[in-house]
C-alpha positions as CSV (number, residue, x, y, z in Angstrom):
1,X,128.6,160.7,-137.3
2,X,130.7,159.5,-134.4
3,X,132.4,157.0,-133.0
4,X,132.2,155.8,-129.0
5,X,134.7,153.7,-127.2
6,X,132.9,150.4,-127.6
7,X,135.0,148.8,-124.6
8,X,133.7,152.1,-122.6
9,X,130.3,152.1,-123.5
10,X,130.4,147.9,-122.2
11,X,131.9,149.4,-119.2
12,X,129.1,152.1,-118.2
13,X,126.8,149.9,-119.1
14,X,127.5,146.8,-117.0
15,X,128.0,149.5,-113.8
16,X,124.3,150.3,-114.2
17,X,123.5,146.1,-115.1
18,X,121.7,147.5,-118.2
19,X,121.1,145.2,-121.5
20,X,121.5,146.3,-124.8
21,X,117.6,146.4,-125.3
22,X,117.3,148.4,-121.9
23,X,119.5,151.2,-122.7
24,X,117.8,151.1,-126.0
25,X,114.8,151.7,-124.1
26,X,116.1,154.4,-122.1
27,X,117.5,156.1,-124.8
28,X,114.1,155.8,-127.0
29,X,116.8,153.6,-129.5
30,X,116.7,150.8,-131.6
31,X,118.7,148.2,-130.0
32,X,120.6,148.0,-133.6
33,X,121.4,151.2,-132.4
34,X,123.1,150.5,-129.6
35,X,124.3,147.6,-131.1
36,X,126.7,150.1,-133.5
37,X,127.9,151.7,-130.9
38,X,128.9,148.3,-129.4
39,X,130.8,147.2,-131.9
40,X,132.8,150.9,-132.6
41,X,130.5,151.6,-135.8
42,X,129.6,155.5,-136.3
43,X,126.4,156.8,-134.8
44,X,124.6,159.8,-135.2
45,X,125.1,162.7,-132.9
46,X,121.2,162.4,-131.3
47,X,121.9,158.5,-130.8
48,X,125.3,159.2,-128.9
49,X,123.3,162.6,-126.6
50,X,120.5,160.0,-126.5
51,X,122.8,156.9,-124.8
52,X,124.7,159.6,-122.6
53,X,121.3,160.6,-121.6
54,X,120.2,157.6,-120.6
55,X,123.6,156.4,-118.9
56,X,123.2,159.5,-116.7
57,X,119.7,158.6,-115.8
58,X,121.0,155.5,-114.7
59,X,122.3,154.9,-111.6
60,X,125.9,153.0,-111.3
61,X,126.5,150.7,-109.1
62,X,130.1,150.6,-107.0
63,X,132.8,149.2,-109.1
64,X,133.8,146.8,-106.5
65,X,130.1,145.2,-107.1
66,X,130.1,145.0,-110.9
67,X,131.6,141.8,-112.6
68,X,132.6,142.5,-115.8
């Protein structure tokens, strides 16, 4: 089990505008899943390869046009 940086993970995740259900999606999740992760809970190893799969498949948009 591990642990991700939930404040990272928000991060990553509002540079590609992506939902808690859509990077579920992507990752082939359950959004209480993601949801773990999101609040610093441990996750499997396959769930954090999964989200890191899916946050490389998605593309970020320029800091300067996210609004976190």
């Amino acid at each position: 089990m591990v642990k991700l940086n939930p404040r990272e993970l928000r991060r990553q995740m509002g540079r590609r505008g992506l939902t808690t259900a859509e990077l579920a999606a992507l990752g082939h999740l359950s959004p209480a899943t993601v949801r773990k992760a999101l609040c610093g809970r441990p996750i499997s190893s396959r769930s954090l390869r999964a989200i890191a799969t899916a946050l490389e498949e998605s593309p970020a948009c320029p800091d300067e046009f996210v609004a976190l």
